[in-house]
C-alpha positions as CSV (number, residue, x, y, z in Angstrom):
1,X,107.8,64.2,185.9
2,X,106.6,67.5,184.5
3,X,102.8,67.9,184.2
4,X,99.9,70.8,183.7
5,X,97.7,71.4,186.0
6,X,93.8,70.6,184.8
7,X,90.3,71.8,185.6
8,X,89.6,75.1,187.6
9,X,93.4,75.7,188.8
10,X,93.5,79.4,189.9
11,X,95.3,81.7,187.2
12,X,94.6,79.0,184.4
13,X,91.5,81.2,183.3
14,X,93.9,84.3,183.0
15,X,96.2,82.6,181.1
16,X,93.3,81.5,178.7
17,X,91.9,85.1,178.1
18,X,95.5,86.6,177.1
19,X,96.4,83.9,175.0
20,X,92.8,84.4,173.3
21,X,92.9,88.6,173.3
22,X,96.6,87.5,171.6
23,X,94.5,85.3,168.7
24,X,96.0,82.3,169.9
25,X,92.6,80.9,170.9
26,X,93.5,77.5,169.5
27,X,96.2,77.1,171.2
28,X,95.7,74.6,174.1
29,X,97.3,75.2,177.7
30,X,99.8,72.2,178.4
31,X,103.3,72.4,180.0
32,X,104.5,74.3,177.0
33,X,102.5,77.0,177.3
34,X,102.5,77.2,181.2
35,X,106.8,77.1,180.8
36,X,106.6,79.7,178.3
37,X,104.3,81.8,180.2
38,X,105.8,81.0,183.5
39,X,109.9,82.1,181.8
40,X,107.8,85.5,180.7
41,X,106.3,86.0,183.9
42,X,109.3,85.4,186.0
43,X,111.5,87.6,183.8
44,X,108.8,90.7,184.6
45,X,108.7,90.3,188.1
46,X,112.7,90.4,188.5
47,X,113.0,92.6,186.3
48,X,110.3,94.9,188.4
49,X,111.6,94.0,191.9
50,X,115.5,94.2,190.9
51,X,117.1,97.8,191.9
52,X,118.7,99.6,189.1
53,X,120.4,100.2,186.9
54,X,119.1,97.7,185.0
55,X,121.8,95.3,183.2
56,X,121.5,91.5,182.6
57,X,124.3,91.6,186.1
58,X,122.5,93.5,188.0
59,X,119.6,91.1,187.2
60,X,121.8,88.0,187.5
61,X,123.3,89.5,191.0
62,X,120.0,90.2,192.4
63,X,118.5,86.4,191.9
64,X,121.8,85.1,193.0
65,X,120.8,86.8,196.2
66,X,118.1,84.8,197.1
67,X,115.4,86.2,194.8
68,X,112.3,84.1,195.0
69,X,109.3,83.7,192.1
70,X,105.9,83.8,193.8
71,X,104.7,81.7,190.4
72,X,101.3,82.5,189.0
73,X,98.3,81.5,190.7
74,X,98.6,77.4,191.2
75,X,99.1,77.4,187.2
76,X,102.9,78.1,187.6
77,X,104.6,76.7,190.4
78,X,106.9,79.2,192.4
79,X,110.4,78.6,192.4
80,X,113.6,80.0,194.7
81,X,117.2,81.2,193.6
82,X,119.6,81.5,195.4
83,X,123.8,80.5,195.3
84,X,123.0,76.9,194.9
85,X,120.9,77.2,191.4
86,X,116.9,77.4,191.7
87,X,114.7,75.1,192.8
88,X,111.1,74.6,192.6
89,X,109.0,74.1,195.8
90,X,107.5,70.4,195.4
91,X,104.0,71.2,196.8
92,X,103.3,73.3,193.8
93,X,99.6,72.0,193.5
94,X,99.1,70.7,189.9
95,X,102.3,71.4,188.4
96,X,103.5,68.0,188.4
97,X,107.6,68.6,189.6
């Protein structure tokens, strides 16, 4: 089962304030907010850790590596890549998968 994490789950306050300074301040934080967020937040820290030049292969080859996503605070659960596909470590606290 996917699920959101609830109460004062560290990053969850961060992810409020953007989403507000964005105008989207009636926008609730559920699972498809903390996906959407999570996809962005993932694809900037590849895209910052990746060497150049940067091409969606070079991108692609580095993940395939083993390339690990630290996730965001406990609001976005971390997640590994690697030859074998990702997977998501199941302790993520809150996250539900």
């Amino acid at each position: 089962p996917v699920g959101a994490p609830v109460g004062d789950t560290q990053g969850l306050s961060e992810i409020r304030s953007a989403l507000d300074a964005a105008d989207f301040k009636d926008v609730p934080i559920g699972v498809n907010v903390l996906s959407a967020w999570g996809s962005a937040d993932m694809l900037i820290q590849l895209i910052k850790e990746a060497p150049g030049p940067l091409t969606s292969e070079s991108l692609a080859n580095y993940a395939n590596k083993g390339w690990g996503y630290q996730g965001f605070g406990q609001a976005v659960c971390p997640s590994s890549w690697g030859t074998r596909g990702v997977h998501r470590r199941r302790w993520c606290r809150g996250g539900g998968w």
